[in-house]
N, C-alpha and C positions, 0 to 999 in steps of 0.2 A: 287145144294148144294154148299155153300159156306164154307170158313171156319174163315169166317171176323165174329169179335163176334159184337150182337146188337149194338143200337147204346145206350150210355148212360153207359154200362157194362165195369168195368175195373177190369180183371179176372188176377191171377198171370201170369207171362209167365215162362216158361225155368223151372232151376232149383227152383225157388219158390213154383211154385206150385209141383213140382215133391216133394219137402220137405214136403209140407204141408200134400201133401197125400199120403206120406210114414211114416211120424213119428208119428202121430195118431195110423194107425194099430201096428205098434211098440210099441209105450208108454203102447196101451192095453193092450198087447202078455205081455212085460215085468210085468205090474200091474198086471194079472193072474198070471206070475207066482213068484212073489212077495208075492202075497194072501195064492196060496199054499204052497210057503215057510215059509210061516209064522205058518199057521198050522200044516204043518207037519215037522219041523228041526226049528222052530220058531224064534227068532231075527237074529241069524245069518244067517239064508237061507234067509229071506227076504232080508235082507243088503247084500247080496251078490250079489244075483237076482239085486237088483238096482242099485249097483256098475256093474256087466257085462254089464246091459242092454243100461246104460246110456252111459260109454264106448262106445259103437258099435253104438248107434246113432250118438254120438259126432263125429265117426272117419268115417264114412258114410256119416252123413250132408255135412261135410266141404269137402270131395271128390267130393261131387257133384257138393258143389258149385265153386270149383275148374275149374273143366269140365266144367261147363256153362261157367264159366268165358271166358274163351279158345276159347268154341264154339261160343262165340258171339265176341269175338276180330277177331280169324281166324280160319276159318273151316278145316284146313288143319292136321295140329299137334293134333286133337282131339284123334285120335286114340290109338299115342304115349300117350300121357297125360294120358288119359282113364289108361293103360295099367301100366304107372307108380304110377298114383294113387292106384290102386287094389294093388301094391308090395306092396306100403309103407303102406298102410292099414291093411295085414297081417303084415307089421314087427311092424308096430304101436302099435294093438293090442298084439303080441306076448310081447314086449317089456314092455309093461302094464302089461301083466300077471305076467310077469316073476317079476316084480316090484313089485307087489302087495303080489307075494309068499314069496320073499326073506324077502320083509318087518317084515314076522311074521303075517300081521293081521290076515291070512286064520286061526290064529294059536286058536285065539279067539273070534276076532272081525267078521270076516268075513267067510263063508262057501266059500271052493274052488270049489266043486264042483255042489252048488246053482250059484256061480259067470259063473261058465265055461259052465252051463245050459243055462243060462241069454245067453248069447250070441249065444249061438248058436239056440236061439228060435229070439231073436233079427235077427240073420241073415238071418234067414226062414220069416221071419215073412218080414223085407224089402224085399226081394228078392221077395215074392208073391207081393206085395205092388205095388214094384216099374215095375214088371211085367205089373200088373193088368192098373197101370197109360199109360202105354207105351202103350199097347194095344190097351184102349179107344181114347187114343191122334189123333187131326184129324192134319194130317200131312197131305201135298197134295206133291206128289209125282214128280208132275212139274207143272209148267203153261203153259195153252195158250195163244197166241196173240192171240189179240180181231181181229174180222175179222166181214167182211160184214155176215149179212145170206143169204145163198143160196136160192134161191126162191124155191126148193123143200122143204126145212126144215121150210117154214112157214106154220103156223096151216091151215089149210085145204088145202091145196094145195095135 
């Protein structure tokens, strides 16, 4: 088993493809509960739902691709980095919220409490997502030197 892709195939690597097949199941999770907002607390649940949701992708994406960035300059700092991305992401969002309440919209424009849903189905919803990706990912966990074959490990022998 290899894990060199065909030849002629040029598949995302790194954080691209970890984006691509994170914000898909996101966008959906959000768009459900945008649908339900809308029928049940109607324009402002939906608009809230899509203000949390987009939020938390926007502040998620560019984490990521932060990280990759790092990890493919230097593998060393990834962890720090990693760790400081996740702070600023919570004060990011928090800061957003808190932006968003002072403002007044929640007051008519927006649902607070369809916005503060929205995210937090946005953060269930990557967090399976980007699970799910990591999981299937074929990482190989080291290489071998190429070396002669032993004459036992030829076929019939």
């Amino acid at each position: 088993m290899t894990t060199a892709p065909a030849a002629g195939t040029q598949r995302p690597r790194g954080a691209a493809r970890l984006v691509l097949r994170t914000t898909v199941p996101v966008a959906l999770a959000v768009l459900a509960l945008m649908l339900v907002g809308a029928v049940v607390g109607g324009a402002p649940a939906a608009l809230g739902a899509l203000v949390g949701g987009v939020l938390l992708l926007v502040v998620l994406t560019s984490s990521a691709l932060v990280v990759d960035v790092v990890a493919s300059a230097a593998g060393a700092p990834v962890f720090l980095v990693s760790l400081m991305t996740y702070a600023l992401n919570v004060l990011l969002v928090l800061v957003a919220l808190l932006a968003v309440g002072e403002s007044g919209l929640t007051d008519s424009l927006l649902s607070a409490r369809w916005l503060a849903g929205a995210v937090v189905v946005a953060a269930l919803a990557w967090t399976v997502a980007h699970v799910a990706v990591t999981v299937r990912a074929r990482i190989p966990l080291y290489d071998l030197p190429d070396r002669a074959v032993v004459p036992s490990e030829r076929a019939g022998a």
